[in-house]
N, C-alpha and C positions, 0 to 999 in steps of 0.2 A: 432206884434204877442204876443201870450201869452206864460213867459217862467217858467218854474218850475226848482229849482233851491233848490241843499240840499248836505247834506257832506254823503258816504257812508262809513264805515268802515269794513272791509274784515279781516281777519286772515288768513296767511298762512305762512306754516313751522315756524308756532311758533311766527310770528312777528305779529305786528297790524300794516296795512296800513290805512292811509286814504285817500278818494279821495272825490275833490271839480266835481259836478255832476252838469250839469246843461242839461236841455231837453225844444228842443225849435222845433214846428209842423214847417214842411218845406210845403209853400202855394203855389197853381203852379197863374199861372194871375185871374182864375175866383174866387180865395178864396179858391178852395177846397183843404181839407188839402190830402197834398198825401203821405205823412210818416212825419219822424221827425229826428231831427240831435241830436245826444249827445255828452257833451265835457265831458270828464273827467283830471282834474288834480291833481296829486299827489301832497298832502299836509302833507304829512308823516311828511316829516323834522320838519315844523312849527310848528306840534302841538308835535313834542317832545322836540322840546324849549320848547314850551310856559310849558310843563309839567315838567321838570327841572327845570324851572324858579321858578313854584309854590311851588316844592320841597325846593326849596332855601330859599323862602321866609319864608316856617313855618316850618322847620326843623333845627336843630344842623346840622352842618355840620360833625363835630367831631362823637358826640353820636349817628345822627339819632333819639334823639327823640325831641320834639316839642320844638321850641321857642320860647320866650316870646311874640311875634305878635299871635301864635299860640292859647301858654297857654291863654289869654288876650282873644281871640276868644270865648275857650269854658269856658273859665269862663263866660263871658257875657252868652253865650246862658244859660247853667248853671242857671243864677241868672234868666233871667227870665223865664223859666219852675220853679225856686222855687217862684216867686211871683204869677203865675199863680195859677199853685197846690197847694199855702203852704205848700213845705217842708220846715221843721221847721229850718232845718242847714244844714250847705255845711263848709267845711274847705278847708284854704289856708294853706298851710306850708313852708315855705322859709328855704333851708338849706345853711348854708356854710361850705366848708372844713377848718379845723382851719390850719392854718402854710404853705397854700397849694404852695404859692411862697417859702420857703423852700426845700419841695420835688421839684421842678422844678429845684431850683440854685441848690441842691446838687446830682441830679439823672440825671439833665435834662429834656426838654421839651419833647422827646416822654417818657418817665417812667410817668411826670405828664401826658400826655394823655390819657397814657395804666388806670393810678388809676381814674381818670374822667369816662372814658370807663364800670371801673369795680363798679364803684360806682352806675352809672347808671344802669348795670345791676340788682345788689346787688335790689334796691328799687325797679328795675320792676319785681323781683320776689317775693316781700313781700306785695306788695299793687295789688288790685286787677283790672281785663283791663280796667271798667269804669273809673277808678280815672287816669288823667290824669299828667303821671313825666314829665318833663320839664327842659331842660338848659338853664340858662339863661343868658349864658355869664361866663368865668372865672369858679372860685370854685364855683358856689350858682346854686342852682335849687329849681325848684317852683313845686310842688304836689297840685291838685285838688281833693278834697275827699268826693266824694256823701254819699247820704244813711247813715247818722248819725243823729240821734235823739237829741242831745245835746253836749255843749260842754265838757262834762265828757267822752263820744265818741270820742274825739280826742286824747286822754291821751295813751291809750293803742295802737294807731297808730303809734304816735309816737315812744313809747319805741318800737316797733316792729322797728322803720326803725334804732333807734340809736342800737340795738338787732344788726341788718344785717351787719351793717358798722364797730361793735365793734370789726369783726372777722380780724385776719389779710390778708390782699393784698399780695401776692405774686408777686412781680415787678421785675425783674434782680434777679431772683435765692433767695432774699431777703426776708423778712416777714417785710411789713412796716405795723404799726398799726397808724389809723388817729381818731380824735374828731370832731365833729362836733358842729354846733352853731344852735339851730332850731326854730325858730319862726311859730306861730299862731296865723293864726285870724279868727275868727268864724262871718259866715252872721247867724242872723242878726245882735249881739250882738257889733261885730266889725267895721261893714262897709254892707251898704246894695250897695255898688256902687265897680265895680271894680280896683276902683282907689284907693276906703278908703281901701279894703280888700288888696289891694298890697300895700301898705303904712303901713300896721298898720302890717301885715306880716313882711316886711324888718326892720321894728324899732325893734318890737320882736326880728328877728335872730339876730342883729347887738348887743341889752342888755344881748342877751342868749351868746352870743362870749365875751363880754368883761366881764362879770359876772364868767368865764371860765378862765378867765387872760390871 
């Protein structure tokens, strides 16, 4: 017999269920269909793994905001809507906290978490919701930056994020004041691949930190 077979998803009291649906004609001996039988089984649970899961995978766990599998994602998409349309630049920016194992040995690991926390905040209120912040492990995070015309356009971006960070953190009752390290690479001038743009990004942060002593 022929059977049709699909997921329905239902809302109630505020949850989302899902249920695996399958409808199959019930045929009595001569063939003729005389109604039909349907199974429904509840798939709630699986697809809220499987959506956790996803969460896991391109999210900070700490900050909640994207990571590096993530950032890595829409930069590619990123690079090619700008080779399609020819927009002319896209920036990468790599940051690091300077001394940030420091504040950890002498504050502790939740004070370095709470200043991670507020850092992250700090940049997602200076940069706007297309450009993509990013953690990517430890002290460093990676910013995606549309909609710039050249790289004379990255200049003023920047001092606006070193602007946000320069203020101080209040941690344990405290006013900690931190520096930062921040590298740039501009498509196309730096890297037309996401690999070159993340490469030529972390050399910048890494000469911008030791140029800082």
């Amino acid at each position: 017999g022929i059977e049709n077979r699909g997921e329905v998803k239902i809302q109630r009291d505020g949850r989302l269920y899902f249920y695996d649906i399958s409808v199959e004609p019930m045929v009595d001996d001569s063939g003729n269909i005389t109604g039909i039988s349907c199974a429904a089984t509840d798939v709630s649970a699986l697809r809220h793994t499987e959506s956790l899961a996803t969460i896991a995978l391109h999210y900070d766990a700490l900050t909640g905001l994207p990571n590096r599998t993530l950032f890595r994602d829409r930069l590619q998409q990123a690079l090619g809507l700008a080779q399609r349309e020819g927009v002319q630049c896209l920036a990468v920016i790599h940051l690091g906290i300077d001394q940030f194992k420091t504040v950890n040995q002498c504050f502790g690991h939740a004070v370095g978490d709470k200043l991670l926390l507020d850092v992250g905040t700090r940049m997602s209120e200076v940069m706007y919701e297309i450009d993509t912040i990013s953690r990517v492990g430890g002290d460093e995070f990676l910013i995606l930056v549309h909609n710039i015309q050249d790289s004379q356009d990255a200049a003023p971006i920047v001092r606006k994020i070193m602007e946000s960070l320069q203020q101080p953190f209040t941690l344990i009752g405290q006013e900690i004041y931190i520096t930062v390290g921040i590298g740039v690479a501009m498509y196309p001038n730096d890297g037309v691949t996401a690999d070159e743009l993340l490469k030529n990004a972390d050399a910048a942060m890494h000469r911008a930190k030791e140029d800082l002593g």
